[in-house]
N, C-alpha and C positions, 0 to 999 in steps of 0.2 A: 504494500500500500504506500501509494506517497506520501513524504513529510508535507502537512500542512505550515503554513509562516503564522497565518495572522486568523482572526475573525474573518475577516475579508472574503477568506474562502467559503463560507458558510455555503452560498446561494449554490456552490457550483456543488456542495457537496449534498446539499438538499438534492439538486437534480439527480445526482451520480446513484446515491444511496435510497433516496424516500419518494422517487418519480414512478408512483406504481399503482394499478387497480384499488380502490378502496382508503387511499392515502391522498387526502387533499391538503397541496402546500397553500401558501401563503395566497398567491394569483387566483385560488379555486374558494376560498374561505368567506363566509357570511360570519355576519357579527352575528346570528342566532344561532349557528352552528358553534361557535365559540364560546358564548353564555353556556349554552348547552353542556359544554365539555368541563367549561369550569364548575358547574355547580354537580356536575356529575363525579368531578374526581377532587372537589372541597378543597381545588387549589384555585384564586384568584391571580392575579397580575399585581406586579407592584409598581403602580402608575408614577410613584418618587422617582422612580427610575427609567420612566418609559419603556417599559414591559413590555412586548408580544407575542404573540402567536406566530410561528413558525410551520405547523402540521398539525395536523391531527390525521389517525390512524382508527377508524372503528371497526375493528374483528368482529362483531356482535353479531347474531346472526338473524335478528330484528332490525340493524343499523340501530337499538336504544342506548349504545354506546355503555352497554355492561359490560365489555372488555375492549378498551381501546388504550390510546397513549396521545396525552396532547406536548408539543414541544416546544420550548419560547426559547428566546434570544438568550434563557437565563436559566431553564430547567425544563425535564423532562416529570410528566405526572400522568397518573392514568390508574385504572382498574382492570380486574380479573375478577366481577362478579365482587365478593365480600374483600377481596385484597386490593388493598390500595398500593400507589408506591409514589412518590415524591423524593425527587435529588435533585439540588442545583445542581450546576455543570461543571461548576468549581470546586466540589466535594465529590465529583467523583475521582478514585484511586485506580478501579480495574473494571473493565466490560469483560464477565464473564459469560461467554457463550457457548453452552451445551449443546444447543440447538442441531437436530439430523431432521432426515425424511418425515421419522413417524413423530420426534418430539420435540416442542417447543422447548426449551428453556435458561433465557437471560436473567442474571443475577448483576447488582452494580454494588459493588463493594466504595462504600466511603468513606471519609476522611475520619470518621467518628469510631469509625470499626464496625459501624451496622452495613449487613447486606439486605440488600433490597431484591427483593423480587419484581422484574421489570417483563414478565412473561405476556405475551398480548399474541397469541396463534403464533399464523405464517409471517406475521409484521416482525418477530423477536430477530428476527436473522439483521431484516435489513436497518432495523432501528438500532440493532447491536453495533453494525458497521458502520452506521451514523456516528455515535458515541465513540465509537476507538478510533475513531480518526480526529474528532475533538477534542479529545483527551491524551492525544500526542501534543496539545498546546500547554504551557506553563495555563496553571488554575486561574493568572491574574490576566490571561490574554482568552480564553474561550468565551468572553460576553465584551459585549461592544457597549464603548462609553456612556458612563450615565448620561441620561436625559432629563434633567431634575424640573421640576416643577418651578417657573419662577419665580423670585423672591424681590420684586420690586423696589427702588430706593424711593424716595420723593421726585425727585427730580424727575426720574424715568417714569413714574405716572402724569408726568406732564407732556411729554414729550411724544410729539405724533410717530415716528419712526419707532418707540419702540411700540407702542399701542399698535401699528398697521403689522410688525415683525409677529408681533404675539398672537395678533387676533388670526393669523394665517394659522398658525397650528389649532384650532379649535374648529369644533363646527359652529353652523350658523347661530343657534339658539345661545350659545357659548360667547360668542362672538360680539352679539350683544348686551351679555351681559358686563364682560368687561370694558365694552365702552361704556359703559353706564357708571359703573366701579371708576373709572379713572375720573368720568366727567364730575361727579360727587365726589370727588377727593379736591379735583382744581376749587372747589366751588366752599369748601371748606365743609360739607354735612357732612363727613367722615373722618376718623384720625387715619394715619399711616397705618398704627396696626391691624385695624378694622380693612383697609384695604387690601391690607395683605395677606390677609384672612379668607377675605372674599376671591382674590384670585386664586389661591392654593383651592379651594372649593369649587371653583368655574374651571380652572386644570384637570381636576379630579375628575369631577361630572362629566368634560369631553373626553375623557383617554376611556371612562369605563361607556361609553355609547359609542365610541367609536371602535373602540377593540376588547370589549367584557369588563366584570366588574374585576376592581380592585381588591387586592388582598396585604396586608403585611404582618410577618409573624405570626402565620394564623390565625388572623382575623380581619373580616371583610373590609371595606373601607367604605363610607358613605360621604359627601360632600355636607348632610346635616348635624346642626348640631343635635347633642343628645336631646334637649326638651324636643326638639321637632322631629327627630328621627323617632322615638318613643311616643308621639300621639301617630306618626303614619301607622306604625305598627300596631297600637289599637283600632285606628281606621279599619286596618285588612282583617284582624284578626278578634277583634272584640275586647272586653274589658276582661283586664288579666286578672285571672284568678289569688295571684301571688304579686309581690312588687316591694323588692327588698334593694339596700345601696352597702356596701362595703367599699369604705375609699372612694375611688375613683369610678368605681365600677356598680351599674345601677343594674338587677337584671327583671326582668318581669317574666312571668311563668303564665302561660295561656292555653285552656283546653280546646281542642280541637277536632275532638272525637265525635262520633254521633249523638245528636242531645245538647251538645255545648252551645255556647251561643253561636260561634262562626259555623258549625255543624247544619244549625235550624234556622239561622237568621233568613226571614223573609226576603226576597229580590226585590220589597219594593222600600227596601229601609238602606243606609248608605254601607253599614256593616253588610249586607246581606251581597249588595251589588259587589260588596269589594271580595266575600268570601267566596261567590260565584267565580269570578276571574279567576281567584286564586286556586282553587281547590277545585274547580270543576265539578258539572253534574254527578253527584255518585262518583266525588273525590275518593272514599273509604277505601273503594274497590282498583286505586288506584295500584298498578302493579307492585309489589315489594310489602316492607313490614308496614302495617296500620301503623299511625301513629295517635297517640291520644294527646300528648301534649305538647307541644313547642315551649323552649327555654330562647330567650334573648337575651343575650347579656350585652350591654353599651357602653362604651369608656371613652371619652374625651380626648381631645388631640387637636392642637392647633392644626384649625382648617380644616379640621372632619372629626369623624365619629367612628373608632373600630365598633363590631358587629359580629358578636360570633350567637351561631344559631344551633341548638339541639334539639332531638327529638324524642320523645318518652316512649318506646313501642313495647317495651317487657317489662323491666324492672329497673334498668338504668338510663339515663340519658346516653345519646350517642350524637355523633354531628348528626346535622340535617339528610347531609350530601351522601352520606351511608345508607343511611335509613331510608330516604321518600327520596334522591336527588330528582326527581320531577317534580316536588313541590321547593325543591328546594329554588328548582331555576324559576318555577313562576314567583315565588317570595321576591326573588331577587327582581324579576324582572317588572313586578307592579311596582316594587319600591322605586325603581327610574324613575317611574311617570310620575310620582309623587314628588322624588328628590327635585327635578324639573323644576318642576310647578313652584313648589314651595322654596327653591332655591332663588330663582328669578323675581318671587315676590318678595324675599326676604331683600334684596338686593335693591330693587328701587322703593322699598317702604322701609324699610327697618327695621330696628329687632322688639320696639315697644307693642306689638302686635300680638296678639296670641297666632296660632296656626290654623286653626278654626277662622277666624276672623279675615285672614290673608287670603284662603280657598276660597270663602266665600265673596271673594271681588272679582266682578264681575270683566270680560274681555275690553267692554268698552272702559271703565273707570281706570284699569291698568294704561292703556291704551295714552290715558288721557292724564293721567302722570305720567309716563313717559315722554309726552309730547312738550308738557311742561315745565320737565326737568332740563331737557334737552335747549328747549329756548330761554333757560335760564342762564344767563352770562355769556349767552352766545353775540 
């Protein structure tokens, strides 16, 4: 096998190694196909860094992605039914590859001394020959340079160059939010760090719609703060049965079984509308372990909110992405349209507001502060 030099190689070796029936790279990739992936194998993206998706591989023989392998610029993750397996790129030591005719099986020894089980079918061969030829690079050269989220000075929220520089890496809903963010900082309604707040938050929000949600250290990443990311979550979910704070960390405990509120909620009440989306008609029956109760746990973080999600289906809690990952990707994916919403309104109203009170303003009143804001100091 060739010596690789650099990162650089990556593309040519995606083609060489992972250009194959049932393996879609980077050119062939939906951002629902990607949600998907992540909430099925309870690894997110670390948007501090500008995370991506590189492949995914789904062996399954439904395509529900109960045995696949997703691969980013920074780490390899994926399942084999109940086995998960998760390794940056830079902790791996050795690609151990078993793999013949009749039997699959890739093991990645890391830096820690744990081996992973990285088995995914007929994929372990070519994905193993992916891995050893990355792993011929020193650990500090197989991922390409952070992409960090910016960190605005004063000056530069004034400054059109860098605002037109920044607003190109966002999407459009993104895009104005941080001109709105800058135009309320010249205008004095905000401080510096309130600004800067708000962009690490408008960062976040585009990199997870644009390429899946965020994750760091094992827990999700949300663009809300925790009072507002804890009422969306009543939104969907209903009033939590439980709701305790240790330190930093607030978690609230919600049933969700048959009989519970999100369970019975009527479709003509807003809980009911939202458990419908979420859970689907005759959710229960949804394939994998029933769950009866969802745990959320929330903790604070300049510029966001981690989010780690479990679910009660026997006698212990387990992550979500084990137990229901189908409920787990619609959790995640109703929360966007909230994070959106609620992100945008917090942005050109402020934080004097409840969340309830912000939802309920209407397209034209938005509209119509925006217009106003915008010809203020103009």
């Amino acid at each position: 096998m060739a010596t690789i030099q650099s990162f650089t190689a990556v593309p040519q070796l995606l083609q060489q190694h992972l250009r194959r029936r049932g393996i879609k790279l980077t050119d062939q990739l939906s951002l629902e196909l990607c949600e998907r992936a992540i909430a099925a194998c309870g690894a997110g993206l670390d948007h501090t860094l500008g995370e991506h998706v590189l492949a995914i591989g789904d062996y399954s023989m439904h395509h529900d992605l109960s045995i696949f392998f997703m691969l980013t610029d920074r780490r390899v993750a994926g399942r084999r039914g109940r086995i998960f397996f998760h390794a940056p790129l830079a902790d791996i030591t050795q690609v151990i590859d078993r793999s013949n005719l009749i039997v699959a099986n890739l093991k990645l020894q890391l830096s820690s001394g744990q081996v992973g089980d990285a088995t995914v079918g007929s994929f372990s061969r070519p994905l193993g020959n992916y891995l050893t030829a990355i792993c011929q690079l020193h650990p500090s050269q197989r991922t390409p340079a952070p992409h960090p989220i910016p960190a605005p000075t004063a000056d530069e929220l004034t400054i059109v160059d860098w605002l037109n520089v920044n607003r190109a890496q966002l999407n459009a809903v993104c895009e104005q939010m941080l001109s709105v963010v800058s135009h309320r900082f010249r205008l004095g309604q905000i401080t510096l760090d309130s600004a800067k707040s708000f962009v690490t938050r408008i960062f976040l929000h585009s990199r997870s719609t644009t390429f899946g949600r965020g994750m760091q250290n094992g827990w999700w990443m949300s663009p809300l703060p925790v009072d507002d990311l804890g009422q969306v979550l009543q939104w969907l979910l209903g009033q939590p049965i439980a709701s305790y704070q240790q330190n930093n960390q607030h978690t609230l405990d919600f049933s969700v079984g048959a009989g519970s509120q999100a369970g019975r909620a009527a479709a003509s009440t807003a809980v009911g509308l939202a458990a419908a989306g979420l859970f689907g008609v005759g959710w229960v029956s949804i394939p994998g372990k029933s769950v009866r109760q969802i745990r959320a746990s929330l903790s604070g973080a300049p510029g966001m909110t981690y989010l780690n999600v479990q679910g009660l289906s026997t006698a212990n809690f387990e992550p979500l992405s084990a137990v229901q990952p189908v409920v787990m990707g619609r959790l995640l994916k109703s929360l966007t349209s909230y994070e959106q919403s609620l992100l945008y309104r917090r942005i050109l109203c402020g934080w004097s507001e409840q969340p309830a009170e912000l939802m309920n303003k209407s397209d034209e009143e938005l509209q119509a502060r925006l217009m106003a804001l915008m010809q203020s100091g103009s």
